[in-house]
LUMTOR-496795 format. One record per residue (C-alpha): residue in one letter; x negated, y, z. Coordinates in Angstrom, 3 decimals. Last residue first. Layout:
% LUMTOR-496795
("A"; (X; Y; Z)) ...
//
This chain:
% LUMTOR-496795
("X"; (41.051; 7.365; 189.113)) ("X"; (37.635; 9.133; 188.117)) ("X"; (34.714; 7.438; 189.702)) ("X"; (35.419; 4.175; 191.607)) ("X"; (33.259; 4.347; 195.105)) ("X"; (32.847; 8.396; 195.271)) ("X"; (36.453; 8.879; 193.762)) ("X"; (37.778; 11.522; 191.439)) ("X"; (41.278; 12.200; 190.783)) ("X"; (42.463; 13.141; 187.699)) ("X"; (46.266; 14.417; 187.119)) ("X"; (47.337; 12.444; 184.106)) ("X"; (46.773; 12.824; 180.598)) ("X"; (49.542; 14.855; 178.166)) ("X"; (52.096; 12.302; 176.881)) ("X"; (54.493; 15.148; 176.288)) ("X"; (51.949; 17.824; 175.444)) ("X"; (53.096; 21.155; 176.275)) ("X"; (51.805; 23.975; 173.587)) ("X"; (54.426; 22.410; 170.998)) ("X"; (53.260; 21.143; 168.059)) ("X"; (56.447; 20.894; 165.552)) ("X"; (54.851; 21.624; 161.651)) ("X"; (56.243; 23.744; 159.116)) ("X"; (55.328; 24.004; 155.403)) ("X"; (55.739; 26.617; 152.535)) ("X"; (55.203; 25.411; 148.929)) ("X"; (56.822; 21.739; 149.570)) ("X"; (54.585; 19.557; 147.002)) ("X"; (56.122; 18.221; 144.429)) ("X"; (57.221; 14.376; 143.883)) ("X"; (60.751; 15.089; 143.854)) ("X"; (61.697; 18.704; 142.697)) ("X"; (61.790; 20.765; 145.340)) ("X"; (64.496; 21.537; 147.198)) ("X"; (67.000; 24.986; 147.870)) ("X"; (65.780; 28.545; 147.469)) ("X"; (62.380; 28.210; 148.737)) ("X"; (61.695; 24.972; 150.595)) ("X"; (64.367; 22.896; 152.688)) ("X"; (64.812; 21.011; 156.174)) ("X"; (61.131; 22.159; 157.929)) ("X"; (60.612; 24.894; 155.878)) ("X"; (63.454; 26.984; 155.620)) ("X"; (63.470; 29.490; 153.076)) ("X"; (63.868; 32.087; 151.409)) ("X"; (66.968; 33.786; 153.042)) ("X"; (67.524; 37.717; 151.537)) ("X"; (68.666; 40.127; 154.988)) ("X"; (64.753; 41.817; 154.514)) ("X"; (62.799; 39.514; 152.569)) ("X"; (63.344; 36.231; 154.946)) ("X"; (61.500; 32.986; 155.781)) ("X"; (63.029; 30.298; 158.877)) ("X"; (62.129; 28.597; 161.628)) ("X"; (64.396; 26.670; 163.003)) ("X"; (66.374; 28.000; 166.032)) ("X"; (69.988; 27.791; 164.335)) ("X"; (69.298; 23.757; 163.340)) ("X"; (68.368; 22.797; 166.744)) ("X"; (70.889; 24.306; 168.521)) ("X"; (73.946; 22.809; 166.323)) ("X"; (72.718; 19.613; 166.485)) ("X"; (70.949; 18.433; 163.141)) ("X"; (72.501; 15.996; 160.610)) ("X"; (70.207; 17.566; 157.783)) ("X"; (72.227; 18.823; 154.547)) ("X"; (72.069; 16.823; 151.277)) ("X"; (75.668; 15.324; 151.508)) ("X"; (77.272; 18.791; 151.781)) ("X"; (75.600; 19.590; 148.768)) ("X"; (73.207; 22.515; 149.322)) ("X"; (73.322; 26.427; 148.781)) ("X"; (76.124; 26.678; 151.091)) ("X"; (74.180; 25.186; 153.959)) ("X"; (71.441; 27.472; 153.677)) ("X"; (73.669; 30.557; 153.970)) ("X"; (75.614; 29.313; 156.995)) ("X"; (72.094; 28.113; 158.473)) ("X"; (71.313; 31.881; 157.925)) ("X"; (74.431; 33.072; 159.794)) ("X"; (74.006; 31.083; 162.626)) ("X"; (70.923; 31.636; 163.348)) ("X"; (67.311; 30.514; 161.481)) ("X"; (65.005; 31.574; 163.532)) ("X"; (62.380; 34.362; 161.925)) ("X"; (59.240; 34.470; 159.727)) ("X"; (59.460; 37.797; 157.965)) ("X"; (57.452; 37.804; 154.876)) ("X"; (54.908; 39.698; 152.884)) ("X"; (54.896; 40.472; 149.575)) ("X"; (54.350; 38.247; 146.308)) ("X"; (55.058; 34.949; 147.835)) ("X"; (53.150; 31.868; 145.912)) ("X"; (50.466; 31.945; 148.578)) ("X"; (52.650; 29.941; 150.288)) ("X"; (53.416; 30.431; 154.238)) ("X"; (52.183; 28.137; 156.776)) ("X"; (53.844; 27.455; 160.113)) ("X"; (52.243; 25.838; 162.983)) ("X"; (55.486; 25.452; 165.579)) ("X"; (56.266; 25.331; 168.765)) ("X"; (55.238; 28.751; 170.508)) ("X"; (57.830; 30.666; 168.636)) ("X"; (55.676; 30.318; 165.487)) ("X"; (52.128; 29.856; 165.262)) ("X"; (50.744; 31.225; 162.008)) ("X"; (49.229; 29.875; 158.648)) ("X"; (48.434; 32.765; 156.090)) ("X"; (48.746; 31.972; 152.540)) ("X"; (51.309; 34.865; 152.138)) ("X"; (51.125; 37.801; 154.777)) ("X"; (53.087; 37.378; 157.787)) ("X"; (55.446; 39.357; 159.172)) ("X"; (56.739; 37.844; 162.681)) ("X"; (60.145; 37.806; 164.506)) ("X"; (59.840; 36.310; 167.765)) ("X"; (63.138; 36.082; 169.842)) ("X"; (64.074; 32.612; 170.318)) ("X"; (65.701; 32.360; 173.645)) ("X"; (69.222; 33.122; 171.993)) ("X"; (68.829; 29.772; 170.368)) ("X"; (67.949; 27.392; 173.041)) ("X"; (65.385; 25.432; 171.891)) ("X"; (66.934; 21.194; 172.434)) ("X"; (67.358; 18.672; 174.644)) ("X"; (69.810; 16.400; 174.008)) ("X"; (70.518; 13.265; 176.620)) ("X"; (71.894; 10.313; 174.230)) ("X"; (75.163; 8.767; 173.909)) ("X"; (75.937; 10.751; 170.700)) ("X"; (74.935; 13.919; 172.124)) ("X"; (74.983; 14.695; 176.124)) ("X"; (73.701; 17.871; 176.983)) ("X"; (70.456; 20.231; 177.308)) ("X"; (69.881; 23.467; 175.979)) ("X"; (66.656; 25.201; 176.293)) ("X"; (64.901; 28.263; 177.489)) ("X"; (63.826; 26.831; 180.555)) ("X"; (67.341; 25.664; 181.540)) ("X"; (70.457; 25.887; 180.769)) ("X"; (73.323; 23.078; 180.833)) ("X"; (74.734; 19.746; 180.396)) ("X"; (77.761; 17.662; 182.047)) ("X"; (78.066; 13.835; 181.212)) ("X"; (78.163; 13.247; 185.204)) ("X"; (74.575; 11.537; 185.521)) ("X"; (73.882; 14.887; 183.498)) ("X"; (74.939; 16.864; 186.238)) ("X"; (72.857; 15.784; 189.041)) ("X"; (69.590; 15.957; 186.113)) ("X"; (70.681; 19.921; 185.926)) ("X"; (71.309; 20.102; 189.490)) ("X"; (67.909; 19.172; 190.511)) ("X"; (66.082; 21.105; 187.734)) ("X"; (67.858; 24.380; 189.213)) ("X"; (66.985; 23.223; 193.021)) ("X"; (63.279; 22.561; 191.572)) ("X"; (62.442; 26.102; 189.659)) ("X"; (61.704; 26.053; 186.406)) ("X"; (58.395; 28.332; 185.365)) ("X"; (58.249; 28.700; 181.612)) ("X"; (56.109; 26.223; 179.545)) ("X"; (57.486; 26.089; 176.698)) ("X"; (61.523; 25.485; 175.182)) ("X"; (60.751; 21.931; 173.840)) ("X"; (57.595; 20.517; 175.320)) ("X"; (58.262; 22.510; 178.923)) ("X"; (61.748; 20.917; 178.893)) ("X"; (60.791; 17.283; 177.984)) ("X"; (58.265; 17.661; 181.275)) ("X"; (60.676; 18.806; 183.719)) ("X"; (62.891; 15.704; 182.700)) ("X"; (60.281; 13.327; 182.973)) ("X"; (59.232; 15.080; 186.205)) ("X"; (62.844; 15.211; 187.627)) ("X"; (63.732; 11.689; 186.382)) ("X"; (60.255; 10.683; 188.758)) ("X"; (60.988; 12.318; 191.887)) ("X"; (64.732; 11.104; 191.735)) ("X"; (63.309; 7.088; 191.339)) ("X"; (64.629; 6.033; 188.076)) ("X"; (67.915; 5.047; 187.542)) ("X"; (69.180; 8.314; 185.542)) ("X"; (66.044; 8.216; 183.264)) ("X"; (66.447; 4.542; 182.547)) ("X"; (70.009; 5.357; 181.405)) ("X"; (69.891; 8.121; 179.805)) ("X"; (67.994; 7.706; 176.496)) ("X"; (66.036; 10.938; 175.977)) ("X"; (66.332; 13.457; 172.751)) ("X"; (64.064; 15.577; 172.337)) ("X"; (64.139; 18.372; 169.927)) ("X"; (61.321; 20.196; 167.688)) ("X"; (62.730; 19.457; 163.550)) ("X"; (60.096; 16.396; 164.247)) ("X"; (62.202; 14.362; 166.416)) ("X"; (60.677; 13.391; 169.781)) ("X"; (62.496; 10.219; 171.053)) ("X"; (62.059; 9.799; 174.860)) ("X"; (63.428; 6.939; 176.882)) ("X"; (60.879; 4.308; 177.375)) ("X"; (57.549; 6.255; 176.546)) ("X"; (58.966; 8.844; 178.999)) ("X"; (59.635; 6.401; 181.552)) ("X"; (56.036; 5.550; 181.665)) ("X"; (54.424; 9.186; 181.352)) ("X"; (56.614; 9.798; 184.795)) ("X"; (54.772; 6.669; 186.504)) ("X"; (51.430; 7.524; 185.364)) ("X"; (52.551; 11.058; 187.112)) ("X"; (53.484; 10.013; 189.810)) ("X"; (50.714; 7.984; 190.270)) ("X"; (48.482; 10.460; 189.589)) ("X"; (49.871; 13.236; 192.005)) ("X"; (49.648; 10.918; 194.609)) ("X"; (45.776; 10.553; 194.360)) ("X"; (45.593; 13.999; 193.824)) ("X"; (47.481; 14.459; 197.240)) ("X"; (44.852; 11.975; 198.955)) ("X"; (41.935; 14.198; 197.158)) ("X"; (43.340; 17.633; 198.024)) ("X"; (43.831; 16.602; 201.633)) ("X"; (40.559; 15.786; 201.303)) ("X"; (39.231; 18.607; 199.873)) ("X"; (41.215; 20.348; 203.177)) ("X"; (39.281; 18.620; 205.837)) ("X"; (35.593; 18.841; 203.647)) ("X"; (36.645; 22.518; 203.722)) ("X"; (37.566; 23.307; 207.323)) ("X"; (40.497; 23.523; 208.499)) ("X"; (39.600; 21.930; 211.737)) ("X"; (41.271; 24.179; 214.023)) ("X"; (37.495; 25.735; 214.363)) ("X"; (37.602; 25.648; 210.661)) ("X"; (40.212; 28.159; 210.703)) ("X"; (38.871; 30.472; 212.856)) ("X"; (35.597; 30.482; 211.111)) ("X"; (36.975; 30.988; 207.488)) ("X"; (39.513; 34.137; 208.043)) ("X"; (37.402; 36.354; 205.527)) ("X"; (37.004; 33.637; 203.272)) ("X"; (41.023; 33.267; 203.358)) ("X"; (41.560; 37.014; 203.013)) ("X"; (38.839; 37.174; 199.987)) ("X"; (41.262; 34.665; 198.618)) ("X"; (44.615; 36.728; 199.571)) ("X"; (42.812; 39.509; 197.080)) ("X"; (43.180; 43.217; 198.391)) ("X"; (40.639; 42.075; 201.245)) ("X"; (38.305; 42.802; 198.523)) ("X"; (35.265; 40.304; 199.860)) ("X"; (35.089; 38.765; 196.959)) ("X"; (36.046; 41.162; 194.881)) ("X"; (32.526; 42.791; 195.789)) ("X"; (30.802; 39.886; 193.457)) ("X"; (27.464; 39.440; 194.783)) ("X"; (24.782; 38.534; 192.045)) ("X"; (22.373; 36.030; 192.238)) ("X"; (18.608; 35.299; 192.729)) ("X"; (16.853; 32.293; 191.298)) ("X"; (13.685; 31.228; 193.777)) ("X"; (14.728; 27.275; 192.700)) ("X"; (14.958; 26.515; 196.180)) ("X"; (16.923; 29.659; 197.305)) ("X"; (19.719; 28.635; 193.811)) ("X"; (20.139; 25.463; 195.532)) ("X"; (20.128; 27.035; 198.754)) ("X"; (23.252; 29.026; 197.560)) ("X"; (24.702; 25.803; 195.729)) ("X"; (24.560; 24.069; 199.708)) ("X"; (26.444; 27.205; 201.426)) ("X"; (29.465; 26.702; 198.583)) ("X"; (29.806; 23.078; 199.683)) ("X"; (29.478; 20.540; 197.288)) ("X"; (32.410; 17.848; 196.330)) ("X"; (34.066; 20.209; 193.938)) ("X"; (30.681; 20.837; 191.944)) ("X"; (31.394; 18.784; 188.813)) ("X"; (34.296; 20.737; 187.735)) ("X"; (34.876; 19.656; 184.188)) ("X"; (37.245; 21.137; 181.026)) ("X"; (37.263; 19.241; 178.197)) ("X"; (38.070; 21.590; 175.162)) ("X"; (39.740; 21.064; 171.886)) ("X"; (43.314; 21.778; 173.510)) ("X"; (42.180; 22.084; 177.669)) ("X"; (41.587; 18.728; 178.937)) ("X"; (41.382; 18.532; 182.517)) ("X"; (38.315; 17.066; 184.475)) ("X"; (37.638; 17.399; 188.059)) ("X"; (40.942; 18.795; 188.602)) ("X"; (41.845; 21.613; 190.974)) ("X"; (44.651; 21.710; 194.089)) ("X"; (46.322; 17.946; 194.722)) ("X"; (48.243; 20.558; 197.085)) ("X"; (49.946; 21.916; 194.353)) ("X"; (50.817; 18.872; 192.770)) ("X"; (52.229; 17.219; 196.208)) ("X"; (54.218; 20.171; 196.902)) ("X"; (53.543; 23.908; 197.001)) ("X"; (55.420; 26.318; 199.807)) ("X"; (53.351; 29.123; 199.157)) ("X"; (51.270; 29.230; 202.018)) ("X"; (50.288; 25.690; 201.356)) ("X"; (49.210; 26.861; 197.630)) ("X"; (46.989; 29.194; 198.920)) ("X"; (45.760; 26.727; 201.411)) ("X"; (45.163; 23.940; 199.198)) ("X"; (43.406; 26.513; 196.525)) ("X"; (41.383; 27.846; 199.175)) ("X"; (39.760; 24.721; 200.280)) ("X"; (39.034; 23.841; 196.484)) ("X"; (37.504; 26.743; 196.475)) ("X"; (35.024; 25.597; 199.495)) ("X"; (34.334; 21.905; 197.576)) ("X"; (32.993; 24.099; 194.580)) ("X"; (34.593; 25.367; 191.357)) ("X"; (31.540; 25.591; 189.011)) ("X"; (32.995; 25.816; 185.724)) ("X"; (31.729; 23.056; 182.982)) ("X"; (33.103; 23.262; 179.543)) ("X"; (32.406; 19.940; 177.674)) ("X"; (33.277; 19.173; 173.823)) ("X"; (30.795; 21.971; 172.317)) ("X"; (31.999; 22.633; 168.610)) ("X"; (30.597; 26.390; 168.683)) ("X"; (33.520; 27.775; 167.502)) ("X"; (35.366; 25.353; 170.370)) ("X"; (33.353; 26.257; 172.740)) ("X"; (33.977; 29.779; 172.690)) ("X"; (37.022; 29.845; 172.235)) ("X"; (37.958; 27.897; 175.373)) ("X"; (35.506; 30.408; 176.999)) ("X"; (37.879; 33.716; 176.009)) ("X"; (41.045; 31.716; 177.410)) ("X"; (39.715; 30.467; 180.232)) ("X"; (38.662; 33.968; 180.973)) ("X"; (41.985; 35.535; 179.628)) ("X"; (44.010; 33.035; 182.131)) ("X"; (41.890; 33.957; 185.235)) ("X"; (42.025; 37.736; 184.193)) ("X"; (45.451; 37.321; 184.157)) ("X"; (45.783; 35.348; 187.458)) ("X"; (43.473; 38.142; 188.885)) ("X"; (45.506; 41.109; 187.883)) ("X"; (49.419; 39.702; 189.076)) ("X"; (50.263; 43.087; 189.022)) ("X"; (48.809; 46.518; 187.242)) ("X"; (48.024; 44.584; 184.002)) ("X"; (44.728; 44.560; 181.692)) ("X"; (44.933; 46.544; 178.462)) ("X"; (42.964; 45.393; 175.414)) ("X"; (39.661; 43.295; 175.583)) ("X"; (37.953; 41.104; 178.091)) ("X"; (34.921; 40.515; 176.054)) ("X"; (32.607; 37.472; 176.120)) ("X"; (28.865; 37.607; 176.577)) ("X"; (26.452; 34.465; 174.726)) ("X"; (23.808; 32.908; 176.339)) ("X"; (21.305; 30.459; 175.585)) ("X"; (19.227; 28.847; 178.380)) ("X"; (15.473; 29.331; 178.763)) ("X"; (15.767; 30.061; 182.499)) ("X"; (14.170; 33.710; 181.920)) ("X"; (16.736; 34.113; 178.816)) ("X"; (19.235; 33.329; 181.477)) ("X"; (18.482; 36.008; 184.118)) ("X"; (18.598; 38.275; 181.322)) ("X"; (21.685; 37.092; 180.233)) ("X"; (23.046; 37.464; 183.460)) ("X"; (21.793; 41.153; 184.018)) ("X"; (23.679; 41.903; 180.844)) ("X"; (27.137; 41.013; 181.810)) ("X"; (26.529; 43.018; 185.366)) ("X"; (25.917; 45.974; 183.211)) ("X"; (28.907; 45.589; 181.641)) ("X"; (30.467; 44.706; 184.907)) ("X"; (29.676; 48.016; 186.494)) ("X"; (32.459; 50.305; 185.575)) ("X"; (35.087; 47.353; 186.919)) ("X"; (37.255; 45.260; 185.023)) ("X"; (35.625; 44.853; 181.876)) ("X"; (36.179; 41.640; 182.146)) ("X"; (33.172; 40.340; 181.061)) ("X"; (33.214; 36.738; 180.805)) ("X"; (29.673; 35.168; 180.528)) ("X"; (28.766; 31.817; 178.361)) ("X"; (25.745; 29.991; 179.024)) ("X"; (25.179; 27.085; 176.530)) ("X"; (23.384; 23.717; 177.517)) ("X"; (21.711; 21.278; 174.875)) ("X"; (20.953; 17.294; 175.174)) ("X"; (17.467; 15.129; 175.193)) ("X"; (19.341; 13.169; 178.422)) ("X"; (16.771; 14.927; 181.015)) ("X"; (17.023; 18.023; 179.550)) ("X"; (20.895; 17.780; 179.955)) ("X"; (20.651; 17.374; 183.604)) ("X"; (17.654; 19.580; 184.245)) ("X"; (19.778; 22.834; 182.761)) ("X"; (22.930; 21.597; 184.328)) ("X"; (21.563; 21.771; 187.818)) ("X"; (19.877; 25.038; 187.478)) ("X"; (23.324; 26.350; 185.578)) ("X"; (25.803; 24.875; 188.064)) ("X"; (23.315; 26.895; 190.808)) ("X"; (23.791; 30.034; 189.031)) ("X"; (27.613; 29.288; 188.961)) ("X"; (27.835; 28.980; 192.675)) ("X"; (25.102; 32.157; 193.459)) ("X"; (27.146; 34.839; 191.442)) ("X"; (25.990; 35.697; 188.022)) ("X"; (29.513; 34.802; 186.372)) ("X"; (28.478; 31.640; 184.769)) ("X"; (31.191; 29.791; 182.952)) ("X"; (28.663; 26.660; 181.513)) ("X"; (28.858; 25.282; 178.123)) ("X"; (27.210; 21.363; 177.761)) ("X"; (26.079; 19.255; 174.517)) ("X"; (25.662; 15.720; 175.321)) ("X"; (23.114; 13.768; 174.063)) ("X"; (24.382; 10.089; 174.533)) ("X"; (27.587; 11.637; 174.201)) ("X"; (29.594; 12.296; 178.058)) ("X"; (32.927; 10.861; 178.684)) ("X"; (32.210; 9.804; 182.854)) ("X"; (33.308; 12.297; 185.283)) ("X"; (31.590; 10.155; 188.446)) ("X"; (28.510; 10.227; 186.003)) ("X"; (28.303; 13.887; 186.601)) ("X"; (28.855; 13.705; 189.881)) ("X"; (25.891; 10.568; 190.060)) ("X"; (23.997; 13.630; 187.983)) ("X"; (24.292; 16.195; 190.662)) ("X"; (23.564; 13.675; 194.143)) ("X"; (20.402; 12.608; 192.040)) ("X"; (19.236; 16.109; 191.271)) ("X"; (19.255; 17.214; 194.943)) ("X"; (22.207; 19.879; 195.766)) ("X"; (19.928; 22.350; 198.289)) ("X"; (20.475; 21.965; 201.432)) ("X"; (21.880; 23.791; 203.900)) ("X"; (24.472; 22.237; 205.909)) ("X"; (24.502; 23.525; 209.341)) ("X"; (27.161; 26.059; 207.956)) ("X"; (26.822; 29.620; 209.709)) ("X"; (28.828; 31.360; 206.917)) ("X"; (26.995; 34.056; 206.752)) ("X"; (25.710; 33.270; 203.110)) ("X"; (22.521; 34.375; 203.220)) ("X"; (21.103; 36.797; 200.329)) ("X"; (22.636; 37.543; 196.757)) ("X"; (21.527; 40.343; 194.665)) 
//
C-alpha cells in the first residue's frame, strides 16, 4: 500500500473541495445531476479522483461509477482488481472489473494496454449510458507526456500533451486533475485515511516513464519541473487550437464528402492557405478516407507540393489526384484487404468506413468484400449504361460488396441484390460511410484558470 511519495515537494496539501469543483466547472457540459465513471487503478492519483468525485456528485444529487481495468498483465493484478473493489464498496461507490482478454504483444506493450483500457472503459460507459469518463491524469503526467514527446521530435500537437476534455465516440472523456500535482492527490488520499496501491511498473526502469520519474530531481533543478512543463503544454495547446479552428475552417470551404466514402476538396483555397494549415486539412481528409494510419510530414509535404502542380499520389492508404478540377481523395484499392463472413441480419463494420447490414433475406452466410475490378465489371454489365454511378475508378473498386463464393450479390451502396429494387421498396442490404476519423471532429481543448475551456 502506498506511503510517502519521495518526491520532496513542499506542496502537500490535500486538493480542497473548492479548488476540485471550480476544475470541474472549468470543463463545463455537466447535467444538472450528472452521472460520472472513474478509471481507478488502486494507485494513490485515481483514489484521490474517486474521494473528490464521490463528494462532487453527492453534492449535485448525481451518481459515480468505478470501473477497474485488469490487464491481466501480471500474476497479481487479479488480485489487485479485487482489492479495489473492496476499497470501493467501503467508499460506497459502485464498481465494476474489466478484462484484458486475448494475447497481449511482445513490443509496444504499454501503448496497447493503453488503447485496450480506453477501449474496455469506453464500453463501459456507454452500456451503462454514462456521458462523462473521468481519468485522473495529473499536472506530473502531463510533465511526462511533454518530455516524451520532446524526446521524440513532436511538434506543436505533441507538445500541447493531454486534453482536459476529448470526446471519445459516445463518451466524453475529462481530466480534471491536470492542474494538481501528483504529491497533492497523495495527501488527498492521507487526509481522507484511504490507502493505495503501488504499481511496480512504475518504477520498471523498462518503461521510458518510470525513467523520467526516476530522473525527476535533476530535472527540476534545471527547472523542468512540472508546473514549467504544464505550461509549456498549455501555451502549445493554445496553438494547437487555433490551428486547428483554422484547419476545420478551410475544410468547411473546400471539402465535399460524398457518401460512396471519397472526398473531394476544391483546390484553390487549400493551395493558398497558410502551408501549416493545407497540410492539416489535407492530413485530416486522408485519415477520414483511408483511417487513421501514421503519415509522416516530409511525405504529406510533397504530396500537397505536387498537387499545386496537377500531380497526385499515395498516401495513407489512399489515392489522391486531380479529377474534374477538383482534388480526389479516395480508398486506395489494394489497401482494402478485409474479407468478412457475416451471417444474415447481422450489421458489421466494414474496412473501417463503413456500417454494413446484411438482409435477413440471405439463406447462408456471406462474404462481405471490395468490390475490384472484376466485380464492378460484373455489376456494370448487369445495368444500363445510363443507370451506372459516375464514380472514380478507386472509389467504385473499393466498395463494399456481397459474394457466395466467385457469385456477386450485391453492392449496397450503388445497387441491391442482383440489380435495383423496384421503386418505392426498401433496399434489403444497406451500407452506410462513417469513417472512424471525424472530419469536423472538435478542436484541441485548452483549459484556462480565468476563461475555462478555450
Amino acid at each position: 500500500m502506498g506511503g510517502d511519495s519521495g518526491n520532496g515537494s513542499a506542496d502537500d496539501r490535500p486538493v480542497f473541495p473548492e479548488e476540485f469543483a471550480r476544475a470541474l466547472a472549468a470543463l463545463g457540459g455537466f447535467e444538472a445531476t450528472p452521472a460520472i465513471a472513474v478509471g481507478v487503478s488502486g494507485g494513490g492519483d485515481s483514489v484521490a479522483l474517486v474521494l473528490l468525485l464521490r463528494h462532487w456528485v453527492a453534492e449535485r444529487g448525481g451518481s459515480l461509477l468505478a470501473l477497474t481495468v485488469d490487464h491481466g498483465l501480471r500474476p497479481e493484478s487479479t488480485n489487485e482488481a479485487a482489492a479495489v473493489g473492496q476499497a470501493m464498496a467501503r467508499l460506497g461507490v459502485p464498481h465494476r472489473i474489466l478484462r484484458w482478454e486475448g494475447a497481449k504483444p511482445s513490443a509496444g506493450l504499454q501503448a496497447a494496454a493503453r488503447a485496450a483500457r480506453h477501449r474496455l472503459l469506453g464500453a463501459a460507459c456507454a452500456e451503462v449510458g454514462i456521458l462523462h469518463l473521468a481519468l485522473a491524469h495529473h499536472r506530473d503526467d502531463q510533465a511526462e507526456t511533454v518530455l516524451l514527446r520532446l524526446a521524440r521530435g513532436s511538434g506543436i500537437d505533441g507538445l500541447a500533451g493531454m486534453a482536459p476534455v476529448r470526446t471519445d465516440g459516445a463518451v466524453r472523456v475529462i481530466r480534471p486533475l491536470l492542474s494538481f500535482s501528483h504529491d497533492r492527490l497523495l495527501a488527498t488520499c492521507r487526509a481522507e485515511g484511504v490507502d493505495w496501491i503501488e504499481d511496480p511498473s512504475n518504477h520498471n526502469p523498462r518503461f521510458a516513464r518510470a525513467r523520467l520519474r526516476a530522473a525527476r530531481a535533476l530535472l527540476g533543478g534545471e527547472g523542468l519541473d512540472g508546473e514549467r512543463l504544464g505550461e509549456v503544454a498549455r501555451r502549445a495547446g493554445r496553438a494547437r487550437a487555433a490551428l486547428e479552428q483554422a484547419t476545420a475552417g478551410l475544410l468547411a470551404e473546400t471539402a465535399t464528402i460524398h457518401p460512396e466514402g471519397w472526398i473531394t476538396l476544391t483546390p484553390a483555397p487549400l493551395l493558398a492557405a497558410p502551408a501549416e494549415i493545407g497540410l492539416r486539412a489535407l492530413g485530416r481528409a486522408l485519415a477520414v478516407v483511408g483511417g487513421p494510419h501514421p503519415v509522416r510530414d516530409e511525405a504529406l509535404e510533397r504530396l500537397l507540393g505536387g498537387l499545386a502542380h496537377g500531380q497526385g499520389g499515395t498516401l495513407g492508404g489512399c489515392v489522391v489526384r486531380m479529377r474534374r478540377g477538383a482534388v480526389m481523395i479516395a480508398r486506395e484499392p489494394v489497401a482494402v484487404t478485409e474479407r468478412l463472413t457475416v451471417t444474415p441480419g447481422a450489421s458489421i463494420l466494414w474496412d473501417g468506413r463503413f456500417d454494413l447490414r446484411v438482409s435477413s433475406r440471405w439463406k447462408q452466410p456471406v462474404t462481405v468484400a471490395a468490390l475490384g475490378a472484376a466485380g464492378w465489371r460484373k455489376w456494370a454489365g448487369r445495368l444500363a449504361p445510363e443507370r451506372l454511378p459516375d464514380l472514380p475508378v478507386p472509389v467504385r473498386e473499393s466498395l463494399p460488396s456481397l459474394w457466395s463464393a466467385a457469385d456477386l450479390l450485391g453492392v449496397p451502396m450503388i445497387g441491391m441484390c442482383y440489380g435495383l429494387v423496384a421503386d418505392g421498396q426498401e433496399p434489403v442490404d444497406r451500407a452506410k460511410f462513417r469513417p472512424l476519423s471525424s472530419l469536423g471532429r472538435p478542436a484541441f481543448t485548452v483549459v484556462s484558470d480565468q476563461d475555462g475551456i478555450i
